[in-house]
N, C-alpha and C positions, 0 to 999 in steps of 0.2 A: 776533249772530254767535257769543257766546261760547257761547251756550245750545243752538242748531244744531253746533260743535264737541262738545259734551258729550254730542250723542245719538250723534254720529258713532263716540263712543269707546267710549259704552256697545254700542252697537251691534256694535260690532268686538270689545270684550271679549266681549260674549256668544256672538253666534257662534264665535267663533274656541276660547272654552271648550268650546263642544258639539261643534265638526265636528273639534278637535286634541287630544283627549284629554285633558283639562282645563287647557290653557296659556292663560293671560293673556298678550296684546298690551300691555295699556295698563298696567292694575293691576300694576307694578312688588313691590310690599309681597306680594302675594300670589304670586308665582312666586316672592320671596326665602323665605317660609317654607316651599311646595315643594320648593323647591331644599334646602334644610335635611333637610327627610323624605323627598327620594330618595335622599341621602347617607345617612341613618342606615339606612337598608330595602337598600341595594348596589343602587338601580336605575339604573344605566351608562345607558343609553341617555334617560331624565326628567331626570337631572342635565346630561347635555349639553345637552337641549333649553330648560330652564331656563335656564342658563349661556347660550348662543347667546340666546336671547328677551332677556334683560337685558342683553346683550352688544348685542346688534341695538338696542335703546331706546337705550342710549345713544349710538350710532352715531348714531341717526336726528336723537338732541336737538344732537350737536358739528354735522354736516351743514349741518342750517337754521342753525344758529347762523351759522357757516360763512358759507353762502348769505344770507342775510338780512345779515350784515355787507357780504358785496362788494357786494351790488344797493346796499344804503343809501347805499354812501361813493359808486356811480354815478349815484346821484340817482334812483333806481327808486323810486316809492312804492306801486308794486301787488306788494311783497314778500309779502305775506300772498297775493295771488292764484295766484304761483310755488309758495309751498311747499303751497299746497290744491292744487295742479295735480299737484305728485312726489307729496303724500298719496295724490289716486285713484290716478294709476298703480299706486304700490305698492300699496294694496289689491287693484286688480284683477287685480295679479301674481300677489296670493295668493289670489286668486279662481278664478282661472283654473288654478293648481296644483291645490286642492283639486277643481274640476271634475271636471281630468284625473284625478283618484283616486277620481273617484265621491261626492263629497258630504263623506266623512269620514274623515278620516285616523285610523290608530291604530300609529302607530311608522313607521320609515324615512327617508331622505332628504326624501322629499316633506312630511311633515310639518316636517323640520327646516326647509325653506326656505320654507314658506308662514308659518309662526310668524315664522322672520327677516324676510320682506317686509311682513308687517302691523305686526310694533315698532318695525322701522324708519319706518314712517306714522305709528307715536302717536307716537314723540319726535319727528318733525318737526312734528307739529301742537304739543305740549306747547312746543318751542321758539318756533314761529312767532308763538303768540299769549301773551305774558308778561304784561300788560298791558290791565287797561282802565281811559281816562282813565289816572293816576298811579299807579296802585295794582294791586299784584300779582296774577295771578289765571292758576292753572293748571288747565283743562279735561280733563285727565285723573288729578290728584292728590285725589280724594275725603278722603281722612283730611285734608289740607292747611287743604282749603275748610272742612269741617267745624270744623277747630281754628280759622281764625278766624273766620270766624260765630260761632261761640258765645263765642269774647272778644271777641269785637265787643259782643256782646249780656248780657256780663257787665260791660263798662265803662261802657255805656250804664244797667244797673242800680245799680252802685254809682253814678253821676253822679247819677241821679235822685234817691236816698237820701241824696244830701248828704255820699256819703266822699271828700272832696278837699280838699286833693290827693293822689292815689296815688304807691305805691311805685314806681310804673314797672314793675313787674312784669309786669302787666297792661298790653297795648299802646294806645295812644293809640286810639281808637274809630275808624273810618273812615264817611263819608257810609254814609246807613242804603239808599239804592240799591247799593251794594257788597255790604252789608249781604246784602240780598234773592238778589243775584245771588247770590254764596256757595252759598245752601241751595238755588234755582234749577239751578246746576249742578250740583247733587246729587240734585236731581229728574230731571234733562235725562238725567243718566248709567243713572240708572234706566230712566227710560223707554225707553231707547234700547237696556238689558238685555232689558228686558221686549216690545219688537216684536222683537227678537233671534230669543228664544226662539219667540214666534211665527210669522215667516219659517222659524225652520228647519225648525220640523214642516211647511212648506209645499215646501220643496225643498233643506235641508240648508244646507251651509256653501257652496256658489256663490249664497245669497241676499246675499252680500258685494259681487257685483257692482251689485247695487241699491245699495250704504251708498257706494262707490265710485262710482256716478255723481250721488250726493247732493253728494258732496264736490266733483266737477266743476261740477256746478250753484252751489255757492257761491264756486266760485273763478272762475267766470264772470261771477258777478254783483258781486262784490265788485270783479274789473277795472275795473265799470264805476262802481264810486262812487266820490265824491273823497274820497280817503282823505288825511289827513295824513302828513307820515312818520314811521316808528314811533319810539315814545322806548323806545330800550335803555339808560338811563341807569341804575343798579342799585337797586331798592326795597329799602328794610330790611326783614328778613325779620321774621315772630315767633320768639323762641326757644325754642330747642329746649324740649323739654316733655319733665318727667322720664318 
């Protein structure tokens, strides 16, 4: 499921980069540095859209949060099937805007509001799934996954080596399937860039309509598995890294 989330994202970042004039949906870190050199260059109209994009993300991520707390304390446990259900929508909101524009937006309202209805999809997916098994894990946060994998795979090094006990510096290792999965969604985000790019040379940015009924397709199947109910219990993060 997590690995399917990760194409869905890469998928939506890339398109949404090609058909919106180069806005990231999901990739947060990268519309902040945008957002930075529309500001230094005076471009008014990329700085709103930036602003509004990461405005819209976070939106999306309080939302589920939101939603996923009232269904939980209701006793719903197909919460992850809800918020994959608002995820297509919204996509195909912003599918269907870009349509209307002919494939590819480059400035204007319609651009501002297909950008807001796809970030507002990746923080509800980013919210929706926190978690697999105990352990932290965000399907659209690439730098994240990457920071711990690889201290995942330096603790497991120093272990082997025989330097123990550590300073704690270095996080406590996690199961080496956490492990795997980590560098997997990093794969999954790529690949999901890389059909992206493909779809669009075949019909533009309404190939999001496709990514939006992927998303359908997994909240329909995921309805149908027994799912436990989620633990939103808080994981210790790794820290910050100078």
């Amino acid at each position: 499921m997590a690995i399917a989330l990760a194409l869905i994202a890469g998928a939506c970042d890339g398109l949404a980069y090609l058909a919106l004039d180069g806005l990231f949906v999901a990739n947060q870190t990268g519309n902040t540095v945008l957002l930075g050199l529309a500001i230094a260059r005076g471009d008014g109209f990329a700085t709103l859209e930036y602003l509004i994009a990461i405005a819209a993300f976070i939106g999306g991520l309080a939302a589920a949060a939101l939603l996923i707390e009232r269904l939980t304390k209701r006793g719903v446990r197909r919460v992850l099937s809800v918020a994959l259900a608002c995820e297509a929508l919204l996509i195909g909101l912003g599918a269907l805007i870009i349509e209307i524009a002919g494939g590819r937006l480059a400035g204007g309202t319609s651009e501002l509001l297909a950008g807001a209805s796809l970030a507002v999809a990746m923080g509800m997916q980013t919210s929706a799934l926190q978690k697999v098994g105990s352990w932290a894990i965000r399907t659209t946060f690439v730098t994240g996954l990457l920071t711990d994998g690889t201290l995942d795979l330096v603790a497991r090094g120093l272990d082997a080596a025989g330097s123990s006990p550590r300073s704690g510096v270095i996080p406590k290792e996690r199961p080496l399937s956490i492990v795997v999965l980590s560098f997997s969604l990093v794969a999954a985000y790529a690949v999901g860039a890389l059909i992206a790019g493909l779809l669009f040379k075949w019909h533009g940015g309404t190939m999001l309509f496709a990514v939006a009924t992927f998303s359908l397709l997994l909240a329909l199947v995921t309805a149908r598995m027994r799912l436990p109910a989620p633990d939103r219990r808080p994981t210790p993060s790794v820290p910050d890294q100078p």
